[in-house]
C-alpha positions as CSV (number, residue, x, y, z in Angstrom):
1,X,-12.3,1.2,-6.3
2,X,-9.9,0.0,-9.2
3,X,-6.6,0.9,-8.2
4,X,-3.4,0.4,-10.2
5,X,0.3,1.0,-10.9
6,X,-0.2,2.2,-14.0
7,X,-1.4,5.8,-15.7
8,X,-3.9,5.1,-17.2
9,X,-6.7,2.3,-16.9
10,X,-7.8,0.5,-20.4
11,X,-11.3,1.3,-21.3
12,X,-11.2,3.7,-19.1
13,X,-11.5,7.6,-19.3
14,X,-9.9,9.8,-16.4
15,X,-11.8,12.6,-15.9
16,X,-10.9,14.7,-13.0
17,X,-7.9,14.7,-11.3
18,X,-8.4,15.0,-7.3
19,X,-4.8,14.8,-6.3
20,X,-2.0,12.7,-4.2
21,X,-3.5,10.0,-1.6
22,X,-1.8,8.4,1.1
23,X,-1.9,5.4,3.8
24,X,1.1,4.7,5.8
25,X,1.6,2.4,9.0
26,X,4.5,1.8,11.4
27,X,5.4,-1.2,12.4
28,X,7.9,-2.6,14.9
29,X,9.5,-5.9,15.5
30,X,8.6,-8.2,18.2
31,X,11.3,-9.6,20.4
32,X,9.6,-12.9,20.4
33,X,9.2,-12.9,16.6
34,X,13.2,-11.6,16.7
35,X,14.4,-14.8,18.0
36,X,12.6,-17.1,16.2
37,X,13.9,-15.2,13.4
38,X,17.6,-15.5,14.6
39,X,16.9,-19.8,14.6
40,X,15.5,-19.1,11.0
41,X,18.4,-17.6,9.7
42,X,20.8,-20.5,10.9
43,X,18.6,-23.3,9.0
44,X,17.6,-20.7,6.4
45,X,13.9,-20.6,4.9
46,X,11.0,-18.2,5.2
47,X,10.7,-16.0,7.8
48,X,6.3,-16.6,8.4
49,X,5.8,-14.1,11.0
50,X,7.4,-11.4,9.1
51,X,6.2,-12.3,6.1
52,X,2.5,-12.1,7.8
53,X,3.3,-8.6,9.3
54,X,4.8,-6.9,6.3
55,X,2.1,-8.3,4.2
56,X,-0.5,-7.1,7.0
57,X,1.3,-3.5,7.1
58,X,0.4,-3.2,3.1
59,X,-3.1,-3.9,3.4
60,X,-3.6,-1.7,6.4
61,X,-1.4,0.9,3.8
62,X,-3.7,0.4,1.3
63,X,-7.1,0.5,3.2
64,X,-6.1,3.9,4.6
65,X,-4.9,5.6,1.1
66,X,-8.0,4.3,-0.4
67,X,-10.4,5.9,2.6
68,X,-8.6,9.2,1.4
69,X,-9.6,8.6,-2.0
70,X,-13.5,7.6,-1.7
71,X,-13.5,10.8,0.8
72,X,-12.3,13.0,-2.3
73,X,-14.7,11.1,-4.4
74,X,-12.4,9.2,-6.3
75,X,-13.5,5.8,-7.6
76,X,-9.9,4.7,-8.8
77,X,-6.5,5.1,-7.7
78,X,-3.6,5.5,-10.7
79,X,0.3,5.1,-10.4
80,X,0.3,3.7,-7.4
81,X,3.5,3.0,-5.4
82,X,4.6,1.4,-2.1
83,X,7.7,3.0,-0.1
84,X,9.4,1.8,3.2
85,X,11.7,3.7,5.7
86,X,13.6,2.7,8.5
87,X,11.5,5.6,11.5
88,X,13.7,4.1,14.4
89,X,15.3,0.8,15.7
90,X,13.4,-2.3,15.1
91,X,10.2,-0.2,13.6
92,X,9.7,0.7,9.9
93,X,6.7,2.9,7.9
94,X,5.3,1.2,4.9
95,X,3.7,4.2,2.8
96,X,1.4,3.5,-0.3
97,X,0.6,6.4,-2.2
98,X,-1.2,7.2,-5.6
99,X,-3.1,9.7,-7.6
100,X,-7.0,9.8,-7.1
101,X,-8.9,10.0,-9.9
102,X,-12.7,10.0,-11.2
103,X,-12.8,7.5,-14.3
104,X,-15.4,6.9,-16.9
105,X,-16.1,3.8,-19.6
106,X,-14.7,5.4,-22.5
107,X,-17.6,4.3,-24.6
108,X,-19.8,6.5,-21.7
109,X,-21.6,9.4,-23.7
């Protein structure tokens, strides 16, 4: 599956247009995590657990939109986008969502 943020894909003819995907996950904070976090923010520096979690939350994001493509048959992903929203206190979506498309080599006869 090639997927990108662009609108087209070099060398690369799109050739049907299947229509919007999605993958989205919630994720919420972790007291424990929460107070290490507090100490971090006193000596400054990288916050590693959240770091690992938000970067987690994408891939899980993008696993699920690209399931949604393949089951269209798509076998590439264009304009592709991330979002975030706050859904409650201490929990936040992480949306990634595209166009699925069937592509083609443009030298392909």
């Amino acid at each position: 599956m090639i997927i990108v943020t662009t609108n087209d894909i070099p060398g690369r003819q799109i050739v049907k247009t299947l229509g919007l995907v999605r993958g989205n996950t919630i994720r919420a904070r972790h007291i424990g995590r929460d107070i290490m976090a507090s100490f971090r923010n006193f000596v400054g520096g990288e916050v590693s657990d959240y770091t690992k979690m938000l970067a987690e939350a994408r891939e899980q994001a993008l696993d699920r939109m690209v399931a949604e493509a393949k089951s269209l048959g798509a076998n590439a992903i264009v304009g592709v986008r991330f979002a975030t929203s706050f859904v409650m206190q201490g929990a936040a979506e992480l949306l990634a969502y595209g166009t699925a498309v069937f592509v083609r080599d443009e030298n392909h006869q």
